[in-house]
C-alpha positions as CSV (number, residue, x, y, z in Angstrom):
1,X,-101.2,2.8,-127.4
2,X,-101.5,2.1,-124.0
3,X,-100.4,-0.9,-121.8
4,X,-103.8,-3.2,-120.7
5,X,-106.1,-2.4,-117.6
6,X,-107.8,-4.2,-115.2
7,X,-111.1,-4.2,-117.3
8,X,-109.1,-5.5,-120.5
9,X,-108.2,-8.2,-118.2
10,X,-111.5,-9.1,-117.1
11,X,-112.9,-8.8,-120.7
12,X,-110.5,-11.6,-121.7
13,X,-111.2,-13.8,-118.3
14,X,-115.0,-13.3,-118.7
15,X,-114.9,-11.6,-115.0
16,X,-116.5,-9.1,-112.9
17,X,-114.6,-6.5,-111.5
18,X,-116.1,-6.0,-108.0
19,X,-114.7,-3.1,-105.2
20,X,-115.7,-5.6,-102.2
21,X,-114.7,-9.3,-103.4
22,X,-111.2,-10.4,-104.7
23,X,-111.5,-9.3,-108.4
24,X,-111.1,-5.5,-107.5
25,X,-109.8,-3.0,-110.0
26,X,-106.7,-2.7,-107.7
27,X,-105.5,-6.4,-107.1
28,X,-106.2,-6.6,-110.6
29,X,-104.5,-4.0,-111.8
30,X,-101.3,-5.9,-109.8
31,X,-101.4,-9.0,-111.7
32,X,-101.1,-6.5,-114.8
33,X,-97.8,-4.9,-112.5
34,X,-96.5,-9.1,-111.9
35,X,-96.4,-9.5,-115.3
36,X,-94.9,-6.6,-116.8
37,X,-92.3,-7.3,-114.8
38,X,-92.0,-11.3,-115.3
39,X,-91.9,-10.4,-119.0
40,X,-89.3,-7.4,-118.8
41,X,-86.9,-10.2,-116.8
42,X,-87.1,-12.6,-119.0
43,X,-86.2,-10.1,-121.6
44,X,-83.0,-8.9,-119.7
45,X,-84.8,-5.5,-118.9
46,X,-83.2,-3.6,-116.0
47,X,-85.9,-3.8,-113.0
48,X,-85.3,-0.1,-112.6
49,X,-87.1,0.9,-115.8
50,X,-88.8,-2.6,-117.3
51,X,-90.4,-1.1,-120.9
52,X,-91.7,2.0,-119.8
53,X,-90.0,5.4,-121.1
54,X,-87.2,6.6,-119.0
55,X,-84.1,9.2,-119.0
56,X,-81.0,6.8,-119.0
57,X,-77.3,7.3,-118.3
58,X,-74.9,4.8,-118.5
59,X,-71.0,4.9,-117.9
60,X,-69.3,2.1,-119.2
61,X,-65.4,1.2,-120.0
62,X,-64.3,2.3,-123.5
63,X,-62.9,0.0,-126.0
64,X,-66.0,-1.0,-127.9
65,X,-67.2,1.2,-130.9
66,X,-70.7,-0.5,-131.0
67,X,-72.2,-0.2,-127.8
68,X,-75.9,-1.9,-127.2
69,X,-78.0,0.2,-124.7
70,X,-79.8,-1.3,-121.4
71,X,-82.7,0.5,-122.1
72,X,-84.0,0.4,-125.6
73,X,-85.6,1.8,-127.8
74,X,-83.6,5.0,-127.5
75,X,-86.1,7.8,-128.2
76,X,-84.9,11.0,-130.5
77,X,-81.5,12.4,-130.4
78,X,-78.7,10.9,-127.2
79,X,-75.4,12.2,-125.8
80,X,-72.5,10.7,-126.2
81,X,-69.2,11.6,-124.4
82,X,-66.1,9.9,-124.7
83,X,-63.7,10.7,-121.8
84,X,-64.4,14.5,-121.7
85,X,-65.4,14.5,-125.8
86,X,-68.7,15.6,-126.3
87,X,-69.4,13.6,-130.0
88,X,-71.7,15.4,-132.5
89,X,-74.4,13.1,-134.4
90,X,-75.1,15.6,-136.8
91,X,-71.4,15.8,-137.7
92,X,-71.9,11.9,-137.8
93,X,-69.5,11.3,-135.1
94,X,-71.7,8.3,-134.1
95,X,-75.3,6.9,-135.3
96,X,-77.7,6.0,-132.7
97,X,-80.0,2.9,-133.2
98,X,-83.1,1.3,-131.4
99,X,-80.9,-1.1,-129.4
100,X,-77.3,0.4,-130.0
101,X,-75.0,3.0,-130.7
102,X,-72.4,2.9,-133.5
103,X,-69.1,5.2,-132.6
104,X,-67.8,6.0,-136.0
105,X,-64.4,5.7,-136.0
106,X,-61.9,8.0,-138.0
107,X,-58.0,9.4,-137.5
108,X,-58.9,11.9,-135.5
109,X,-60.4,9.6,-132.9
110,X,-58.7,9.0,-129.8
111,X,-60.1,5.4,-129.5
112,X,-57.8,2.9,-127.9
113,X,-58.4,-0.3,-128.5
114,X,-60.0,-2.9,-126.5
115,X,-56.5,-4.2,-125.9
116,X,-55.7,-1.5,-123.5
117,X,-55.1,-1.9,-120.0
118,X,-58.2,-1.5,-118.4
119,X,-56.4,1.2,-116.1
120,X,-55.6,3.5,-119.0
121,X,-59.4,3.3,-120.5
122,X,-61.2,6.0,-121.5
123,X,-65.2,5.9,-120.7
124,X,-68.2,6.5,-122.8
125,X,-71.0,8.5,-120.7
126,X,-74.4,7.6,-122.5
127,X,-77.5,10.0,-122.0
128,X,-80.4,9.2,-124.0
129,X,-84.6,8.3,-123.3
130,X,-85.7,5.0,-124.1
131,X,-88.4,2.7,-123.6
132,X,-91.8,2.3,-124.9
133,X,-94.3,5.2,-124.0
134,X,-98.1,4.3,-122.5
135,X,-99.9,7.2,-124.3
136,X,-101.1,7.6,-127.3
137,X,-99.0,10.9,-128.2
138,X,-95.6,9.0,-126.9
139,X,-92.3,8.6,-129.2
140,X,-92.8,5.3,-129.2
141,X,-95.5,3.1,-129.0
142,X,-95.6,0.0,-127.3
143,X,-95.4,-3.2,-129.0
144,X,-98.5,-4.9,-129.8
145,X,-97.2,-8.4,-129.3
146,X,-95.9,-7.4,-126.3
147,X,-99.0,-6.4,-124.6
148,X,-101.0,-9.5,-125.7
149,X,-98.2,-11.1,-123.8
150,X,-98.6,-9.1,-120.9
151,X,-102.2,-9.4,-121.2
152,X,-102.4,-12.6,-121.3
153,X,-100.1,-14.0,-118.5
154,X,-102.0,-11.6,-116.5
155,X,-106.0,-13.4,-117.3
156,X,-104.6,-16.4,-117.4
157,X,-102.9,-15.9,-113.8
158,X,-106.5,-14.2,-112.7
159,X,-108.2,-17.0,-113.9
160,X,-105.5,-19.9,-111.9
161,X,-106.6,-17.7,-108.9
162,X,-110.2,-17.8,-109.5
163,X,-110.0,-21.6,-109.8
164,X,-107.4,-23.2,-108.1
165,X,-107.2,-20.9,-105.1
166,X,-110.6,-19.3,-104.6
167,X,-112.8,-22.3,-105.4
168,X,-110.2,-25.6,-104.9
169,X,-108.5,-24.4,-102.3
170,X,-105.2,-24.6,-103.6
171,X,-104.3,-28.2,-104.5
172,X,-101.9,-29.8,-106.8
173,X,-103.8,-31.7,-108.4
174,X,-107.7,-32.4,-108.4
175,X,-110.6,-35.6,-109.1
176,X,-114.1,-35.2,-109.0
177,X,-115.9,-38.0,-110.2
178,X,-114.3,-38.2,-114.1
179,X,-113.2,-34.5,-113.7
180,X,-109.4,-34.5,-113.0
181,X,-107.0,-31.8,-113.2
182,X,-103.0,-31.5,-112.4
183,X,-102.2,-27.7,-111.5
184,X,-99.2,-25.8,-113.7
185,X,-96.5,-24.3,-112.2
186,X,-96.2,-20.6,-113.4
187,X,-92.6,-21.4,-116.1
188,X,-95.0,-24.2,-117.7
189,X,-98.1,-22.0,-118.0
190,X,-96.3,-18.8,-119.3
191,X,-93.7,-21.0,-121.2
192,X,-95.1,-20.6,-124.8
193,X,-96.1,-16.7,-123.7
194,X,-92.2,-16.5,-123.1
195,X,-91.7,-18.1,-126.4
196,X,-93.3,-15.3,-128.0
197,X,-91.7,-12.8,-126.1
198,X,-88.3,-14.5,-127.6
199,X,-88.9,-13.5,-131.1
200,X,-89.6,-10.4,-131.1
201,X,-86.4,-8.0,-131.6
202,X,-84.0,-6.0,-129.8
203,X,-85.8,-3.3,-129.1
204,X,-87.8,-5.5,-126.8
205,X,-85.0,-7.8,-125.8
206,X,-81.4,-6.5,-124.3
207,X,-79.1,-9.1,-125.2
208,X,-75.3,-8.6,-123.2
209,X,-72.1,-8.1,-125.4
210,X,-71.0,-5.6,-128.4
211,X,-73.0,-6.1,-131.6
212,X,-70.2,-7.1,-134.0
């Protein structure tokens, strides 16, 4: 399924999408962009691709037989090359995961060990398509936790603008009579939204170092 629109955000807000006041489908639509991208950070997505589906190569230093992948989930078959060795997967050279790839290692291998000077290291070219795909007929959908996330930092960011900076004029803090309100900063209104983005698994979150 799809990643939200503009109207799913206004649904949730309780807006009015308007093409002549500050609630158009476009600015919108950017708060939806702002926090795709705040929630691929914080899941130590590369900026160049965030969640969505993309063709991926990575050259990295050899050494490692399991190597976890900056883009995941990897979609269908990858390439792997090791040096100049093109390794089969059908011949189960290596087994590719949702957030890694597992070189199998036998004596025929030329795999030197991590040991080796990095000068004399071999590399490992990685070719594979990953990410999560916004259509309905994609390899992969994407994550339903993860668009409530998205959708949600996005109303609830609508909604600080609607208030705070439309109608109070951007204060820190407000009194009206009894009425009294203390603006949060962005890390403590998204905080438990980030929480939840936290426990859901690797194929959402890319997490630095070989899997043992």
């Amino acid at each position: 399924m799809a990643w939200p629109t503009a109207s799913d955000v206004a649904t949730r807000a309780g807006a009015t999408l308007s093409s002549a006041e500050w609630t158009t489908t476009a600015a919108v639509s950017s708060l939806l962009t702002n926090a795709k991208a705040l929630a691929a950070a914080h899941c130590g997505r590369d900026p160049r691709y965030g969640f969505d589906e993309a063709s991926v190569t990575e050259k990295l230093d050899g050494g490692c037989l399991t190597i976890p992948v900056i883009h995941p989930p990897i979609q269908g078959s990858a390439t792997v090359v090791w040096d100049t060795d093109t390794l089969s997967e059908s011949n189960e050279e290596f087994y590719a995961y949702d957030d890694y790839i597992r070189i199998v290692e036998s004596d025929k291998d030329d795999l030197e060990p991590a040991t080796v000077r990095p000068r004399y290291r071999k590399y490992v070219t990685l070719t594979y398509t990953g990410g999560f795909s916004d259509s309905t007929s994609g390899a992969r959908a994407i994550p339903t936790e993860l668009k409530d996330v998205v959708l949600e930092m996005a109303t609830r960011a609508l909604m600080k603008i609607d208030q705070q900076y439309r109608q109070d004029g951007n204060p820190k803090k407000l009194q009206v009579g009894e009425y009294n309100v203390t603006w949060k900063e962005d890390d403590v209104l998204f905080s438990d939204l980030l929480r939840r983005l936290d426990r859901l698994g690797g194929s959402v979150n890319v997490f630095a170092g070989a899997i043992a």
